[in-house]
C-alpha positions in Angstrom: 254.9 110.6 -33.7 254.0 110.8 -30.2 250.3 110.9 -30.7 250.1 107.9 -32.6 250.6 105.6 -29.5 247.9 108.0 -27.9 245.6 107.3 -30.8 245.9 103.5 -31.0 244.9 103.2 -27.3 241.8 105.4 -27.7 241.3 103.0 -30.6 242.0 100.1 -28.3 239.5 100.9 -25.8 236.9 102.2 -27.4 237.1 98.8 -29.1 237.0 97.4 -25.2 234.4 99.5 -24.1 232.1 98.7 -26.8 233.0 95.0 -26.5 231.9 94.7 -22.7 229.4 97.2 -23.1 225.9 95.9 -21.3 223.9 94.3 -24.2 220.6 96.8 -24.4 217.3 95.7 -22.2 214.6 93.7 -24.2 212.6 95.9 -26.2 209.4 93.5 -24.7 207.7 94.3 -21.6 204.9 94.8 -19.2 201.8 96.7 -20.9 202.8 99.7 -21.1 200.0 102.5 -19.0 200.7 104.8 -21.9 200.8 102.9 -25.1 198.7 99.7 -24.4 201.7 97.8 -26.4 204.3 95.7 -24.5 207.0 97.8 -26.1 208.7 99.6 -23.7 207.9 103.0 -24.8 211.7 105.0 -25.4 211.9 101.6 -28.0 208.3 102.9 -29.3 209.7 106.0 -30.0 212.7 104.8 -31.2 210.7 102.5 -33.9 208.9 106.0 -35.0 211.5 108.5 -35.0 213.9 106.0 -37.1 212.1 104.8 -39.9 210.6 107.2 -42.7 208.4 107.2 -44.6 210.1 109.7 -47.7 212.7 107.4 -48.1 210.2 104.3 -48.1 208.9 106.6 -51.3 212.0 106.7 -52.8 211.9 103.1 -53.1 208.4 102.8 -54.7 209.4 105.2 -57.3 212.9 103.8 -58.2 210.7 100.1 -58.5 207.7 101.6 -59.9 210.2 102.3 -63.1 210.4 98.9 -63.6 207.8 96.3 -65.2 208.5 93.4 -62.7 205.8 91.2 -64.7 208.4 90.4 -67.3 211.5 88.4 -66.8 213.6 91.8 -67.3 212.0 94.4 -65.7 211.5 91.9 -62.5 215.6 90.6 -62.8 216.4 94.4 -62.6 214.2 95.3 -59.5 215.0 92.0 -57.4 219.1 93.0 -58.5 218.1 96.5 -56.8 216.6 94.9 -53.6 219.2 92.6 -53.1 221.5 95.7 -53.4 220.0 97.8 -51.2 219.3 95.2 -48.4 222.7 94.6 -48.6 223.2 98.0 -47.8 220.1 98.4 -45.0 222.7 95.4 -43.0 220.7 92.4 -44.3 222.8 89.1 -43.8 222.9 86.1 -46.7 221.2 88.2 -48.6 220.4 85.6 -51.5 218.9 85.4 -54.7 217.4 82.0 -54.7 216.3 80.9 -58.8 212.6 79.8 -59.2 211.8 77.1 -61.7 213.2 77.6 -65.6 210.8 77.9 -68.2 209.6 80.4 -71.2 209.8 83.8 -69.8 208.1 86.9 -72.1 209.7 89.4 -73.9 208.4 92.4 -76.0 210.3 94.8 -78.1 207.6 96.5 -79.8 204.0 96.6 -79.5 201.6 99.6 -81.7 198.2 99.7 -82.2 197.2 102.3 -84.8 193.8 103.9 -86.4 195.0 103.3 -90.2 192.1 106.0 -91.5 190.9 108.2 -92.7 193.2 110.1 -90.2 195.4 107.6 -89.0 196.6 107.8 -85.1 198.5 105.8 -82.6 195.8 104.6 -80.2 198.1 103.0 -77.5 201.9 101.9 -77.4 204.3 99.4 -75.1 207.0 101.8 -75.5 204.7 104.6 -73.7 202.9 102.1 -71.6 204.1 98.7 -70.7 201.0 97.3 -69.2 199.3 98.4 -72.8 199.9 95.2 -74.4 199.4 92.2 -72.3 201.9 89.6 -71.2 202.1 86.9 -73.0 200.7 88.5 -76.5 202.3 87.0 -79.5 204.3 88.8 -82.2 202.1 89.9 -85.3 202.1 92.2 -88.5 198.8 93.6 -90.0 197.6 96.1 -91.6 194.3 97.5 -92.3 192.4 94.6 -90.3 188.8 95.6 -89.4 188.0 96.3 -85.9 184.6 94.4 -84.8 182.6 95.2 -81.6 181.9 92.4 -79.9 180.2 94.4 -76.4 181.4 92.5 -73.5 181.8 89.2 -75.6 181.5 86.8 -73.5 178.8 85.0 -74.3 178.1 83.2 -78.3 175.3 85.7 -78.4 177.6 88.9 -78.7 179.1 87.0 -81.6 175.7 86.2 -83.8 176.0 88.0 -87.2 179.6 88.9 -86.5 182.5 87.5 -88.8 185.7 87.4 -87.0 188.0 85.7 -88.8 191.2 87.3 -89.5 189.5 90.6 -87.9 190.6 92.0 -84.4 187.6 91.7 -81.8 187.0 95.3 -79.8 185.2 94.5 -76.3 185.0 96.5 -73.1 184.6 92.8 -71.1 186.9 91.3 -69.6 189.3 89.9 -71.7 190.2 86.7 -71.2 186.5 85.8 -71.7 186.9 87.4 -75.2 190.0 85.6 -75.9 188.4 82.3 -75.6 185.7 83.1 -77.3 186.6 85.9 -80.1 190.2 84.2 -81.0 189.9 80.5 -79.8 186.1 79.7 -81.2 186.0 82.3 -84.0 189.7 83.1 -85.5 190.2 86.6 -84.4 194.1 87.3 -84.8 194.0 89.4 -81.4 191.6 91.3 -79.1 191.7 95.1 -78.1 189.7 95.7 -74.5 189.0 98.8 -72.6 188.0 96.6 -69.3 189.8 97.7 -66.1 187.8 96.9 -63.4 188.6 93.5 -61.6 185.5 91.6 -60.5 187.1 91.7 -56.4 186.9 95.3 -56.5 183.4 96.0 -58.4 181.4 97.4 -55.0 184.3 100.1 -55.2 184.5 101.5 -59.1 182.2 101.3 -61.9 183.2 101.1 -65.3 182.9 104.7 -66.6 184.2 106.2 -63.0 188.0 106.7 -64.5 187.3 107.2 -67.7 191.5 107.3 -68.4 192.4 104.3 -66.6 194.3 101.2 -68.2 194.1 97.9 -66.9 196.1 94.8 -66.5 195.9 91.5 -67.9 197.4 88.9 -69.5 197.0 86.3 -72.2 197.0 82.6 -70.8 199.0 80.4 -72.5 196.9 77.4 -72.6 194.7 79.2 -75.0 197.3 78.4 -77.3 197.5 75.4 -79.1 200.6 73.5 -79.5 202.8 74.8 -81.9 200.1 77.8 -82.9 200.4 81.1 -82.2 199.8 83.4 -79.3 197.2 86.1 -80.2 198.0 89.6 -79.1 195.3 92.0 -76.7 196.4 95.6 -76.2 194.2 97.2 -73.3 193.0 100.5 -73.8 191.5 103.3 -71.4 187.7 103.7 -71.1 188.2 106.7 -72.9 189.9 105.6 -75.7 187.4 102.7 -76.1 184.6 105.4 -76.1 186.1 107.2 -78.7 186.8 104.0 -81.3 183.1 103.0 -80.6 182.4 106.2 -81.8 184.1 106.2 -84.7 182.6 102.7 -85.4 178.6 104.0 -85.2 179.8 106.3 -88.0 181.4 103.6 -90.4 184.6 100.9 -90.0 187.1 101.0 -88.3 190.7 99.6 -90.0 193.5 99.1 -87.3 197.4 98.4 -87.8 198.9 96.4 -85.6 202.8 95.7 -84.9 203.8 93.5 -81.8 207.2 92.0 -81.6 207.8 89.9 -78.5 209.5 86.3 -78.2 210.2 83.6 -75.3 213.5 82.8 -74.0 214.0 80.2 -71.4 215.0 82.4 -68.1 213.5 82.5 -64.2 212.7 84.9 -61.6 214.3 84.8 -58.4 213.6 84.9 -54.3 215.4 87.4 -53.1 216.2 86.6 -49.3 218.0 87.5 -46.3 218.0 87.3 -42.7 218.7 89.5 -39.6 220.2 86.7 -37.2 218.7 85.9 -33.9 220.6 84.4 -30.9 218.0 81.1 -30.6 218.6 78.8 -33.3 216.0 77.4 -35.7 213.6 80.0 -34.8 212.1 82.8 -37.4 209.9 85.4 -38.0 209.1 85.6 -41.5 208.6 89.3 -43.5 207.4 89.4 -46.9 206.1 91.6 -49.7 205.4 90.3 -53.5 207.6 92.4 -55.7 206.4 91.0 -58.6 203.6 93.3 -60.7 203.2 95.6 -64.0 204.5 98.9 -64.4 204.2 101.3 -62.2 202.8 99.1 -59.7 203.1 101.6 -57.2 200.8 100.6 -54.4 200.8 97.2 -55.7 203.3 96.5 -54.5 206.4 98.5 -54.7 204.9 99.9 -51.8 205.5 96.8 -49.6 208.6 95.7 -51.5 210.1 99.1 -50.2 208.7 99.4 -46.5 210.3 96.1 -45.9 213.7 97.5 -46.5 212.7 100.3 -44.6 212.2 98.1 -41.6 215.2 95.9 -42.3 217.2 99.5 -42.3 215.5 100.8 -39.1 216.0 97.3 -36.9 220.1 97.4 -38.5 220.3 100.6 -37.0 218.8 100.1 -33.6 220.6 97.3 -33.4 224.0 98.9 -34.7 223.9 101.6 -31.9 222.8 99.7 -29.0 219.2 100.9 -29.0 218.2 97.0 -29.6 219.6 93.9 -28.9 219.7 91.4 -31.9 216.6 89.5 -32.1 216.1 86.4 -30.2 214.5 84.7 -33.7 215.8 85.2 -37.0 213.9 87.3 -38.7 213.5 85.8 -42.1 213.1 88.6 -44.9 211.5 87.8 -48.1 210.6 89.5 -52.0 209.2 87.3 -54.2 206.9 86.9 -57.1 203.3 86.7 -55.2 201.8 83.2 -54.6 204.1 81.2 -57.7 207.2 82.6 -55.5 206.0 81.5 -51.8 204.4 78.3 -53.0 208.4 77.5 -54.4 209.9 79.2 -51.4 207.6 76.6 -49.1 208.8 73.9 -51.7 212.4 74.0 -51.2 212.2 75.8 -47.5 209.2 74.1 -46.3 210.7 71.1 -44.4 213.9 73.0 -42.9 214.3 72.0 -39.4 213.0 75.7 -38.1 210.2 76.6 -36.3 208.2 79.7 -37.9 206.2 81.1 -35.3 204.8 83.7 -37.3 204.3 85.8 -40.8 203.7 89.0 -41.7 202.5 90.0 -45.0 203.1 93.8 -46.4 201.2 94.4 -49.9 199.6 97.2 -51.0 200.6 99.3 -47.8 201.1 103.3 -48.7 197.6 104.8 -50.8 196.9 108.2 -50.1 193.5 107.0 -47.8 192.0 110.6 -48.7 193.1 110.7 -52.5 192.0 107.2 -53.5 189.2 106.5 -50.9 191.1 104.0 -49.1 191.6 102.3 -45.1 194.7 101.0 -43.5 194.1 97.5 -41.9 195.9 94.5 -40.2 193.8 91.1 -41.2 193.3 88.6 -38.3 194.7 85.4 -38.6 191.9 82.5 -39.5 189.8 81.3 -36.7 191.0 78.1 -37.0 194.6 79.6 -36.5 194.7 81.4 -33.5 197.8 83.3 -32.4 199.2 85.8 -30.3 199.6 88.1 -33.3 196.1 89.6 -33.2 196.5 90.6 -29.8 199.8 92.1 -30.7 198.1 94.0 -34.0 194.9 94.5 -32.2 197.1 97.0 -29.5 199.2 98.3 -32.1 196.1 99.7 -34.2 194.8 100.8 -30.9 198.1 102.6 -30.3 198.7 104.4 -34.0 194.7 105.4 -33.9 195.1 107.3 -30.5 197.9 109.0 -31.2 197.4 110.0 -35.0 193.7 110.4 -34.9 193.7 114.1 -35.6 195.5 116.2 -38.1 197.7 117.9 -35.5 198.7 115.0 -33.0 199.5 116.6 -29.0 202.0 113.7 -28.5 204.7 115.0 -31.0 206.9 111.6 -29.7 204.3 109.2 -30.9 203.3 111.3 -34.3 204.1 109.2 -37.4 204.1 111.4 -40.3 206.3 112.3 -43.0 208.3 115.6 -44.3 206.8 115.7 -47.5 203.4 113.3 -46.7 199.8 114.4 -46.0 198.9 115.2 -42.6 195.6 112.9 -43.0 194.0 111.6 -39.8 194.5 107.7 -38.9 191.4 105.5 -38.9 192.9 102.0 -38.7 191.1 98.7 -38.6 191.4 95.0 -38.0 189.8 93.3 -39.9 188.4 89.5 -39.7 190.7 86.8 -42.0 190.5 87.7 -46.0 192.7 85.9 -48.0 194.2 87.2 -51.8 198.0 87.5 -51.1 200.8 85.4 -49.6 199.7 85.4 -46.3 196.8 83.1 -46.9 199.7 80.6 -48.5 201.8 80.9 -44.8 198.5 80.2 -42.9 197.6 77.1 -44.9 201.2 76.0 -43.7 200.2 76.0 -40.2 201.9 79.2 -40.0 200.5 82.0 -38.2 200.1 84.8 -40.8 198.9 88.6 -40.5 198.1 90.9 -43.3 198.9 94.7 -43.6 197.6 96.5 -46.7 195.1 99.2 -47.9 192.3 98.6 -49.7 190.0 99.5 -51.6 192.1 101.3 -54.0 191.1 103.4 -57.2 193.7 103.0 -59.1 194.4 99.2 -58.1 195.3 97.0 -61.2 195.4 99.8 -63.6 198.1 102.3 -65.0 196.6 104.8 -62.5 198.4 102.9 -59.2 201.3 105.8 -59.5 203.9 107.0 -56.8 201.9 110.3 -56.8 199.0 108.4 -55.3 200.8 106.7 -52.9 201.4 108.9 -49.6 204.8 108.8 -47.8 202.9 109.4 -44.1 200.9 106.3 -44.9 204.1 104.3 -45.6 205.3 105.5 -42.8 202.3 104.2 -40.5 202.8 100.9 -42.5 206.2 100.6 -41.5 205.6 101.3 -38.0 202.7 99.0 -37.6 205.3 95.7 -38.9 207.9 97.1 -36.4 205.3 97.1 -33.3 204.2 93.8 -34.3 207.0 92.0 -35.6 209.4 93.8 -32.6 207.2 91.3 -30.1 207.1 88.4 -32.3 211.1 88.2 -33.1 212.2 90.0 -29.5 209.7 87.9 -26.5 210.9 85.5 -24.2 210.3 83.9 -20.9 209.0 86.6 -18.7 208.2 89.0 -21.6 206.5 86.5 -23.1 204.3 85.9 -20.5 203.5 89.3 -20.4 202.4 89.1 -23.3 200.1 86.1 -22.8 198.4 88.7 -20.3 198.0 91.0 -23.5 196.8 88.4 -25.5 194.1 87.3 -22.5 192.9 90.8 -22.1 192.2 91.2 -26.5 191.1 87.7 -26.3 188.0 88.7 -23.3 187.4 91.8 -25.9 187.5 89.3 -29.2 185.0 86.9 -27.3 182.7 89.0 -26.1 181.9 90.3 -29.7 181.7 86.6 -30.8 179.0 86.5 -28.2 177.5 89.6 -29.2 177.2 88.3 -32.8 175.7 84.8 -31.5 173.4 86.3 -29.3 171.8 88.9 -31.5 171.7 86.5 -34.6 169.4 84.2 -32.2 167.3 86.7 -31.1 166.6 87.6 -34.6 165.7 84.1 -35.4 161.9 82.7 -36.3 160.2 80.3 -34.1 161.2 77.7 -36.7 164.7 78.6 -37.2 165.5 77.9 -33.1 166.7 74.7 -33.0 169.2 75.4 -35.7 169.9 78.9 -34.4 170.5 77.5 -31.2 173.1 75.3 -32.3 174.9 78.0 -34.4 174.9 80.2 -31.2 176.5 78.2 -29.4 179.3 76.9 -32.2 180.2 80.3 -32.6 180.8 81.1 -29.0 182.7 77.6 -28.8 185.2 78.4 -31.9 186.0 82.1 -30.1 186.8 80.6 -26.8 189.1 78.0 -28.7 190.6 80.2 -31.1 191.1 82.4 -28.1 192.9 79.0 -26.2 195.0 78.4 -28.8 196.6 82.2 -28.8 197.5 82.3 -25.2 198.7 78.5 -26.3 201.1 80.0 -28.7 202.7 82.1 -26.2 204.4 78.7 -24.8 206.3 78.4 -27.8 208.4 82.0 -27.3 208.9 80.5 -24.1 206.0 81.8 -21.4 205.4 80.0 -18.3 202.9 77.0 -18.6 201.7 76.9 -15.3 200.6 81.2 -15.6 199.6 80.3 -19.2 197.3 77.2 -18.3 196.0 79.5 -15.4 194.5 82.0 -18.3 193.4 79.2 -20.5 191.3 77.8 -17.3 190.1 81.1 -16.8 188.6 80.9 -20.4 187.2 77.5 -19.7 185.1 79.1 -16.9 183.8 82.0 -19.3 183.0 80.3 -21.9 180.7 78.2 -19.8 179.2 81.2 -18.3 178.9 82.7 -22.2 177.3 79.3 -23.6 174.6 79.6 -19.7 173.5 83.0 -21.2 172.6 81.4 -24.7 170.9 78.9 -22.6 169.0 81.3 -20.4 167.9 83.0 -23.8 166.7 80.1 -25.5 164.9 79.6 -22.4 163.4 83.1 -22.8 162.0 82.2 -26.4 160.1 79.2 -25.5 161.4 75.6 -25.2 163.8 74.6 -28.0 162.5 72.2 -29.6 164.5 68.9 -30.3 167.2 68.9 -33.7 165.2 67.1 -36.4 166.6 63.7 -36.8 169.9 63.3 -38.7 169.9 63.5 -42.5 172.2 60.8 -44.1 174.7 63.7 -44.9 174.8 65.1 -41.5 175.8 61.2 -40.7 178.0 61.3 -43.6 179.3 64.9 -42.5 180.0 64.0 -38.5 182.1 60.3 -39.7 184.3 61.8 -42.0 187.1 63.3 -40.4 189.8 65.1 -43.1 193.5 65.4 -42.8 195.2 67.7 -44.9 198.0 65.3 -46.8 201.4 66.6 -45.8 203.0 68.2 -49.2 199.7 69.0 -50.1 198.8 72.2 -47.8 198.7 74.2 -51.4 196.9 72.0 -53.2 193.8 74.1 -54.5 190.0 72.6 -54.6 190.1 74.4 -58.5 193.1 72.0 -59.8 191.0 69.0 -58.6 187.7 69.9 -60.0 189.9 70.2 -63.2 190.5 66.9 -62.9 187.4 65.6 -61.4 185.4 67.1 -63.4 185.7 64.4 -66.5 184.7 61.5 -64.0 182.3 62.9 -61.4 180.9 66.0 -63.3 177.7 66.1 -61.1 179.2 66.1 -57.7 181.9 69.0 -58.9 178.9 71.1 -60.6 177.1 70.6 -56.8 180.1 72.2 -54.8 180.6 74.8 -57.2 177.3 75.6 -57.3 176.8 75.7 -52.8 180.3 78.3 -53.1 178.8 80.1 -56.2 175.7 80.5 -53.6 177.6 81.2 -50.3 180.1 83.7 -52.6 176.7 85.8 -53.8 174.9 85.8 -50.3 178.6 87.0 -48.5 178.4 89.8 -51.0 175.1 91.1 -50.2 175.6 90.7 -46.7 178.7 93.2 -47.5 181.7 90.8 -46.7 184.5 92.1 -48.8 185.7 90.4 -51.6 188.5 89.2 -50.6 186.8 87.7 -47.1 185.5 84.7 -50.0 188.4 84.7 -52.1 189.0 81.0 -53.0 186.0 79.9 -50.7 186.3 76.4 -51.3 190.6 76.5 -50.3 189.5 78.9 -47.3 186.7 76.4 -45.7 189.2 73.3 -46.8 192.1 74.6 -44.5 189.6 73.5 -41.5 191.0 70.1 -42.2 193.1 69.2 -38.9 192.5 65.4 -38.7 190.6 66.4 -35.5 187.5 68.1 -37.1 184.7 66.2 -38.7 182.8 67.9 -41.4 180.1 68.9 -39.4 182.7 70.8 -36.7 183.9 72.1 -40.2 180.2 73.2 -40.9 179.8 74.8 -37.8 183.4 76.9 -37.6 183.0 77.9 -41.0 179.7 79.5 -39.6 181.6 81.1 -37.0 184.1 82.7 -39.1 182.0 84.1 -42.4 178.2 83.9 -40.9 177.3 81.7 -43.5 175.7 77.7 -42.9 177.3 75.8 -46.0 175.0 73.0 -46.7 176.6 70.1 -45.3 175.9 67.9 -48.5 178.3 70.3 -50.2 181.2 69.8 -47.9 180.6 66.4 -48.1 181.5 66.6 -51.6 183.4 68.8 -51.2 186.3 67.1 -48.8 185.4 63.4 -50.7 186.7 65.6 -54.1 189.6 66.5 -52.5 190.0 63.3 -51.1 189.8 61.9 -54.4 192.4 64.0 -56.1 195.2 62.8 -53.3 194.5 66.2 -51.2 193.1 65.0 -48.5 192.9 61.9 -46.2 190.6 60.3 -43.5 191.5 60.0 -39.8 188.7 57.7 -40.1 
């Protein structure tokens, strides 16, 4: 009886002791001589040496179970998130309900040879993602199988009767279903198509012969009250093999689907880690929307962010980190439909968001399926201290995991059961394709982490066995580095890291002189005048770009007087950068004089655009939807000059994602400040591309037209 007194006081004070125990350093500091990060580096160690990357893999295969492009499967593996971030220490973790409307359903989907020797060709119940979303229920048997070839044109139909017959194509489908079911009465559409246009420089149909891919049938190709057609999608294999047995006589099919709609929604699930600054945030996401398995895409990200969540807890938990001075905002969600909801009920909270960071697509093998880890820059026009931050983080995990065998056993990032592949990691200039683009149209600073290409991307073949637990692990370090300094900088750490920032920034702009310089000299005697001018706008939009990132700095709390001290400093360089383009032009000859103004480049320097607040998500398609009844010549014109910049950014080996909703990406140049000629002339300097100024002309009237955009004047 004694001892319990004894016991209560060690209680007591150990209670005390942790109580007035000295709150842990800042994890933010001076650039560190050995990492290049302003991490201190026992917190860069700590960052590795907590988080893993096998139990990131866990994750992706408990999700990957799921298909979280149905109402069901994606209820079941947001429940499962909110659980275990619940469990990794979230706080408020919340599911937060999207819009109410029909949500899909199938209980049975079959599609059978019926004879002579009848077989199962493909099933839902053995493969989800073999009968598309959004097919419609039917019962059939013995309905002929026609080939329609890539059907999308009338010409694959001539001769072809497809009324009440199912149309076979290996195009992509949606093409066929307009055409095969809408035009000429087909009841339903089988395709072995599985390569998305985005990611044709990296497969060929015929290259995986066993892969199935993903689609879905739109419902506005269904008229009211009708019914929704069915498409199974089949492997290239199996398509080869009905095509065979076509050439040799017809083919009769059975078909049973069973699905319905019930009214239901899919939810945000959301959470914060709480920082000691109020209305500040760092925002996390990952899409966990996406068929089954959906391994890479993007289970992968879904589960690294509770990896991180987990490791930060735990830091934080045993005094390794202090809480965060920003909230860290943490958020799953169905990709773009979810964020553009999140931004509608979240977008005018009284917080500041002084940055993103987008995880999707994050663990493939790089070896296995021929793939590169990358962090994307922010847009030019969006300059932030996060690419100085990813830039030295990349820098870091590339020296230090180069090689197979790592000396530095501290700052190795592996995984017990991963490969031991060497790091090659990039940044990469702005591409746009997942949420991040949504949180930079905001205003929002956003940086991407994914890796791409990916051979089994959009298809039945994007399996946990191809995604690589070392890799996750990588990933989850890189958003630790990076979000660390984001959520954890303030006052004097943050004007260290406006030093980082200036030191990437000299790096940044002396490629962006590079560039300028060396497309000049490559210029024809008639192309100077116009080459001139491009030199010099792309050396102009670097140095700002570059101003505005040390700018940023200020709002995490850096001196102004040290800060404005760099951003001087870049005054005086960029003067010096723009003499050198002078003293070339000099070297070629005299310059000739600009030819005299057009009316559009009048037209182009007058008009001044202003995004309309509410509207930052309004897309240049859904107007041209509109438009396109009143002013069909001036919509055929823009989508024409993006059809032309799109083909001569892919020959010039842009990715595809670097043009992905061109028209959106050049329209979010729209500051109020910027005329359409400054517009002209950054776009340049981010793609390498002159968009003909009549175009964007039309292009900013259109959206000017459909309530999008306004004039300053």
């Amino acid at each position: 009886m004694r001892l319990l007194p004894v016991l209560f006081a060690c209680v007591l004070w150990g209670l005390t002791a942790r109580a007035d125990a000295p709150s842990p350093p800042s994890p933010v500091g001076a650039v560190s001589p050995v990492t290049g990060l302003v991490l201190r580096d026992d917190v860069v160690r700590a960052l590795i040496h907590e988080s893993s990357g096998d139990r990131i893999h866990e994750g992706v295969q408990r999700l990957a179970l799921l298909p979280r492009d149905s109402h069901a499967g994606y209820s079941e593996a947001a429940a499962w998130v909110r659980s275990a971030a619940q469990a990794a220490g979230l706080q408020n973790v919340q599911l937060e309900p999207m819009k109410t409307g029909p949500q899909w359903r199938a209980t049975r989907g079959e599609l059978w040879v019926s004879g002579p020797q009848r077989y199962r060709v493909t099933s839902h119940a053995d493969l989800s993602m073999a009968l598309a979303v959004g097919s419609g229920s039917f019962e059939g048997t013995d309905l002929e199988l026609v080939d329609v070839g890539l059907g999308a044109l009338e010409s694959d139909y001539v001769g072809k009767v497809l009324k009440g017959k199912v149309a076979f194509t290996r195009g992509h489908p949606s093409a066929v279903l307009r055409q095969a079911v809408v035009k000429h009465g087909a009841v339903g559409v089988v395709s072995s198509y599985s390569t998305p246009p985005w990611n044709l420089p990296h497969r060929r149909d015929g290259d995986f012969p066993d892969q199935v891919g993903w689609a879905m049938v739109p419902q506005k190709l269904v008229p009211p009250g009708g019914r929704a057609p069915f498409l199974f999608m089949v492997s290239d294999r199996a398509g080869r093999e009905l095509r065979a047995q076509l050439q040799a006589g017809p083919v009769k099919v059975d078909v049973h689907v069973a699905t319905e709609f019930s009214p239901g929604h899919f939810s945000i699930v959301s959470g914060v880690i709480p920082g000691s600054r109020v209305g500040e945030e760092v925002v996390l996401s990952a899409h966990l929307d996406h068929y089954k398995p959906g391994a890479n895409d993007n289970a992968s990200g879904a589960a690294t962010v509770l990896e991180m969540v987990r490791t930060y807890t735990s830091l934080i938990r045993r005094g390794v980190l202090p809480p965060p001075v920003r909230t860290l905002r943490v958020l799953w969600m169905p990709e773009f439909e979810g964020t553009r909801e999140w931004f509608a009920h979240h977008g005018d909270d009284p917080v500041r968001r002084v940055a993103q960071f987008n995880f999707d697509m994050l663990g493939a093998s790089l070896s296995r399926v021929h793939s590169r880890f990358s962090i994307t820059y922010t847009p030019d026009w969006n300059g932030s201290f996060v690419n100085a931050v990813s830039e030295s983080t990349v820098a870091f995990m590339n020296r230090f995991n180069g090689v197979t065998y790592p000396p530095r056993k501290d700052f190795r990032i592996d995984s017990v059961t991963g490969s031991r592949d060497p790091l090659d990691m990039h940044m990469d200039r702005y591409s746009r394709g997942s949420d991040h683009q949504l949180f930079n149209d905001h205003g929002i600073p956003a940086v991407a982490f994914s890796t791409w290409p990916d051979d089994g991307y959009h298809t039945s073949e994007d399996q946990p066995g191809n995604v690589d637990p070392t890799q996750l692990h990588r990933a989850a370090f890189a958003g630790l580095a990076t979000v660390t300094v984001a959520a954890w900088a303030q006052g004097p750490e943050a004007l260290e890291l406006a030093r980082l920032v200036a030191v990437h920034g000299s790096r940044r702009v002396a490629e962006d002189e590079f560039r300028a310089r060396r497309d000049f000299a490559a210029a024809g005697r008639g192309e100077l005048p116009v080459s001139y001018q491009l030199a010099r706008a792309v050396v102009r939009a670097g140095y700002q770009r570059e101003r505005e990132a040390l700018r940023s700095c200020l709002l995490l709390g850096a001196s102004s007087v040290q800060v404005h001290a760099l951003v001087k400093a870049l005054d005086i360089a960029e003067a010096q950068a723009l003499g050198r383009i002078e003293t070339d032009a000099k070297l070629r000859g005299p310059v000739s004089k600009a030819p005299a103004l057009t009316g559009a480049e009048r037209q182009a320097r007058a008009f001044i655009p202003r995004r309309v607040k509410g509207q930052e998500l309004a897309s240049f398609d859904d107007v041209a939807g509109k438009a396109g009844a009143e002013d069909p010549i001036r919509v055929a014109a823009v989508k024409a000059a993006l059809d032309a910049a799109t083909t001569a950014l892919r020959e010039s080996g842009e990715s595809e994602l670097r043009f992905y909703q061109l028209a959106d990406a050049v329209a979010s140049y729209a500051n109020g400040q910027r005329s359409v000629a400054d517009i002209r002339d950054a776009a340049y300097a981010e793609y390498g591309y002159v968009f003909p100024v009549e175009a964007l002309v039309d292009l900013f009237a259109l959206l000017e037209w459909g309530g999008v955009m306004t004039r300053a004047r």
